[in-house]
Each structure stands twice: as structure tokens, then as C-alpha cells.
N, C-alpha and C positions, 0 to 999 in steps of 0.2 A: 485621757481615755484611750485605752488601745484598739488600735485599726485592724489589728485580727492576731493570728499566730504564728510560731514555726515551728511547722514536722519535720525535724534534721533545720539545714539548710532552704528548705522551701516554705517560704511566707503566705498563708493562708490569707487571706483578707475577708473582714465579714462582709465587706462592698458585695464583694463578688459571689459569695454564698447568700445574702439578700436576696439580689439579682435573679440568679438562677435559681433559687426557690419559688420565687412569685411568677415567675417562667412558667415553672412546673407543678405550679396551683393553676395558673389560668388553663395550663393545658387540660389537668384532669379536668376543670370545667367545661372545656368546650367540647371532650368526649363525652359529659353527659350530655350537650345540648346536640350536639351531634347526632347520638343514639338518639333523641327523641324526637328529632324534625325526619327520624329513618335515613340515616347517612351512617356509614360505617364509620367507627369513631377513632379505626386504627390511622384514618386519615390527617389527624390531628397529629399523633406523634411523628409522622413520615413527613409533617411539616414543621414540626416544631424549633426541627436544628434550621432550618432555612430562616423563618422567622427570625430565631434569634440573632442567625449571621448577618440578614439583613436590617433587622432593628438595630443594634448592636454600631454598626457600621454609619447607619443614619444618623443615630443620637449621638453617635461623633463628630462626625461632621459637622454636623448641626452645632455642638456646644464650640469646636475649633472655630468655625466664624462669626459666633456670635458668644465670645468669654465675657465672662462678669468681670465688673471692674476688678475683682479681688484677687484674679490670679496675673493680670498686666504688670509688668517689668517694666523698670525703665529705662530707656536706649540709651547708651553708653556715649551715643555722638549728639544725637538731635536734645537727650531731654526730654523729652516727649515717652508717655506711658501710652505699651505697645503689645499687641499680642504677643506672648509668650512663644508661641506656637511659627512666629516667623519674625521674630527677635533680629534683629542687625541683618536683618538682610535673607535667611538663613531657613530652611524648613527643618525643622526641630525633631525630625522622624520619632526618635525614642522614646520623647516625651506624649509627643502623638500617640502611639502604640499603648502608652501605660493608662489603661483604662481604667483599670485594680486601684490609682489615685483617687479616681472621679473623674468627675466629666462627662455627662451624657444628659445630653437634653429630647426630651421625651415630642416635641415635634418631630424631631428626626425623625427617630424610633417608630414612630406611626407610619411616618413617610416612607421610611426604609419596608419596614413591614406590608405594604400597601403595595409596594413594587412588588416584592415579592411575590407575595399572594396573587398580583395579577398573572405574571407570569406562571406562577404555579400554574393556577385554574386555565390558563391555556394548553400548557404543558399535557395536565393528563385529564380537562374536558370537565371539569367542575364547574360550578357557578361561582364565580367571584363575589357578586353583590350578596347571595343567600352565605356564603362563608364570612364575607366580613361580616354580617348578622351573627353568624355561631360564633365569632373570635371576638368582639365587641365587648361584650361582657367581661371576659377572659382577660382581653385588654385592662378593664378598670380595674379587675382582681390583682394582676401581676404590677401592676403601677403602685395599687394599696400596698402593697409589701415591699415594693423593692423602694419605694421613699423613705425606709427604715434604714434602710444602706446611708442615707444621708446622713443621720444620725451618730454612726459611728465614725463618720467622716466628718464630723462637726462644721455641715454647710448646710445651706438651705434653711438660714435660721431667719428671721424676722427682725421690726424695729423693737431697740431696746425696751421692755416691758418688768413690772413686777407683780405680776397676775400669777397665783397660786401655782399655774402650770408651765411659768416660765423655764428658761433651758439656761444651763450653763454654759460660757463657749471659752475655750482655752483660749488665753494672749494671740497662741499661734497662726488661728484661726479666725481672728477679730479684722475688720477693715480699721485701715489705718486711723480714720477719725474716730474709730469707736473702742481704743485700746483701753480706756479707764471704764468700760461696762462688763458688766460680768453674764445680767441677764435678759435674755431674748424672748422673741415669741417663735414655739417650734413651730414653724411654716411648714416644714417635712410633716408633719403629726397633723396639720388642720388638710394642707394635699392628699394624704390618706384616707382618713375619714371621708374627703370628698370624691375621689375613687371608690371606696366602699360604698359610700354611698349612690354612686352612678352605675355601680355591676347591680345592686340588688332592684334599683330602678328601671333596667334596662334588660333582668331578667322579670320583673313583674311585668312591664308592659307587652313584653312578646308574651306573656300568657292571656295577660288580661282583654288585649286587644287583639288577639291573633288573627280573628274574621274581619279586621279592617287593613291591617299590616300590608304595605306593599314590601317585597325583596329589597332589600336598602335602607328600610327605617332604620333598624336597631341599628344601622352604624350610624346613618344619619343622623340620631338622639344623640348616638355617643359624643360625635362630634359636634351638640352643640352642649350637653352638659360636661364636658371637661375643660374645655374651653372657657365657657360662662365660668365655673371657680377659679380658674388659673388667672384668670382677667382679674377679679376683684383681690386673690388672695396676691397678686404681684402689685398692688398699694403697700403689704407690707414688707417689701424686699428691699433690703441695703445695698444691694449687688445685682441690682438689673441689667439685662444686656444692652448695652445703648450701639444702634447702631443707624448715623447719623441724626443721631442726637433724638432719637426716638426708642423708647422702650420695644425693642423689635418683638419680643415675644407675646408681651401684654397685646403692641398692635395685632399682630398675627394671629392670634387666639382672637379677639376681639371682630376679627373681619373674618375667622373661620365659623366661628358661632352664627354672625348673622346670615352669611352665605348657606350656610347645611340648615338653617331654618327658614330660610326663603325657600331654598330649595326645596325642602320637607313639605311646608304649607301650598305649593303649587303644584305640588304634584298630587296633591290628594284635592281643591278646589280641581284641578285639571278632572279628576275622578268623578268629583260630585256632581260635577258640571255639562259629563257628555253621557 
């Protein structure tokens, strides 16, 4: 399957035009939502490249120390299967930098984005909590699409299956134990769905409920309904990140969901209660 094109000399990658279109879906998203909560909506795009510098930079970091078994090398002296990324000793800069490969893990990316947005909202005197509300949604929108970039990058795939909807994965792209399968379950295609499914949820309940909403729910939900499917849909990953010998991201999601619904339910009992 080809990873994208070339105009002249310059290699196009679908990775990257995924990416940056589900970018600039959430954005118009959150300019409607923007305009409706009465916030000027040009506010959206004068953050949008900040966003993505810092998402962008998070979801690196994030996947550099926390790689899947599948991209591990193995060290030339010890033996031992080893990041990539600091191979023999060695910080691998250019391979770091090539993002256009793959590589980004969407904890970062929130993290990074999170930073951002904080500082932003100091910078020029916004609300941080009521903008993660307006970008929340936005968030689940550009996640839906840009898990399609997987796709073409034939990662993100699932345990071997032959369920009507199964995926084909090239030799190239197979973990070592699983070189004689051919088909998988697209785990990119079921994380999508479940982002689509978490924007339309998370813009139905700030309508539905908006006379009980405090500033912070809508991000609050978000972070526990992405979380909750990334938890259960990481049962079917071949390539989890193990890091001391624990699924670090499954855990991580797992203790961010229950923490932003503690959260959530004590701040609104705190509510009903004084």
C-alpha cells in the first residue's frame, strides 16, 4: 500500500495530510462552538498552529519513551531489544524528527495541547477551563480522522482475526511472531468510530444539559470517555507499550478515566450539597 506521493522530488505522505485535515475539522468545529457560547471564533485559528506545535511535539515524546514493541532493534553488543530512538548509546535525532514515518501517541498530544492552551489563556486573558470545553469536542473530531493516517501506515492494527472487516497487513509491517498472518482487526477504524462517537456525545450533552454544566465538564467527559475505549480497545493490540513490564498506556488511560470521573462526581455532589 503506498504511504503517499511525489511532486518532483518532494514526498507527500497521506500520514501527514490525515493529520492536518482532522486538525482543521476540529478547528472549524470549535469556531462553531465558539460563536455560540459568544466568543469570537477567529480565536480558534490564532490558536490552532500553537496547538498543533504543541500537540504535535507532546505525541512525540510521548510515543519516543513509550515505543511499541514493533519498532525495538536490537543492540549490537548487549542483545537486548532496545529503543530505537537511543540505540547503542546514541540519540537518533533524525529518526526522532521524522514524524511523516509515524509515531505519535495521542496522550502526548493532549498533554502537549493542554500546556499550550494553558499558557495561551494567560497570555491574552481567556478562560482556560471554558476553552478546553470549546476544543474538547474538536479534540475527538481530529483524533476520528487522523487514526485514518494509521491506515496508510499499516500500524495500529489488532489480534489476528477473520471477521468480514478484517485488514490486510503487509509481511513488512507484521511483528515478528505474526509473519504467517495476513488478517487483523483494524483497531485504527474501531479508535475512530470511538472518537466520533465521543465528539457527538460531548457535543449533545453541553446542549442537553447546559443549565447544570459546570466550566470543565465537557473536557472532564472527554477525558473519561477516550480513555474508557482506549482502555478496553488496548486488549486487542499486539504492540503495546510495556513499560516496566506494564501496559503503560492502557494503565495511564485507566487511572485518567477514573480520576476525571471522581473528579467530575465531586464537584457537582460538592454542588448539590451546599
Amino acid at each position: 500500500m503506498p504511504g503517499g506521493f511525489f511532486i518532483g522530488p518532494l514526498e507527500v505522505r497521506f500520514y501527514g495530510i490525515i493529520i492536518v485535515s482532522g486538525a482543521v475539522l476540529g478547528a472549524w468545529l470549535a469556531t462553531r462552538e465558539a460563536k455560540r457560547r459568544g466568543h469570537n471564533p477567529d480565536i480558534v485559528w490564532d490558536l490552532l498552529i500553537y496547538l498543533m506545535i504543541g500537540g504535535i511535539i507532546g505525541a512525540r515524546i510521548w510515543h519516543i519513551f513509550t515505543p511499541s514493541p514493533n519498532i525495538l532493534v536490537r543492540d549490537s553488543i548487549t542483545g537486548q531489544m532496545v529503543n530505537p530512538y537511543f540505540a547503542g548509546g546514541t540519540i537518533h535525532i533524525l529518526d526522532i524528527l521524522a514524524i511523516w514515518k509515524g509515531g505519535l501517541g495521542i496522550p502526548g498530544a493532549v498533554i502537549g495541547g493542554a500546556i499550550v492552551l494553558y499558557f495561551y489563556s494567560k497570555a491574552n486573558k481567556i478562560n482556560f477551563a471554558e476553552w478546553a470545553d470549546i476544543i474538547a469536542p474538536s479534540m475527538a473530531l481530529g483524533q476520528g480522522v487522523g487514526r485514518w493516517g494509521n491506515y496508510f501506515n499499516q500500524e495500529l492494527y489488532g489480534a489476528p482475526t477473520n471477521l468480514l472487516w478484517k485488514i490486510f497487513i503487509d509481511p513488512a509491517h507484521r511483528l515478528p511472531a505474526y509473519l504467517a498472518v495476513d488478517y487483523y482487526h483494524p483497531l485504527f477504524f474501531y479508535e475512530s468510530l470511538w472518537n466520533f462517537f465521543n465528539m457527538f456525545l460531548l457535543i449533545w450533552i453541553s446542549r442537553r444539559y447546559a443549565d447544570r454544566l459546570r466550566t470543565g465538564d465537557i473536557f472532564l467527559v472527554y477525558l473519561i470517555v477516550y480513555p474508557v475505549g482506549r482502555f478496553f480497545l488496548d486488549f486487542l493490540r499486539l504492540d503495546a507499550s510495556m513499560v516496566g513490564g506494564i501496559n503503560i498506556n492502557q494503565t495511564i488511560m485507566g487511572v485518567v478515566a477514573l480520576c476525571s470521573a471522581g473528579f467530575l462526581y465531586f464537584r457537582h455532589r460538592k454542588v448539590r450539597t451546599t
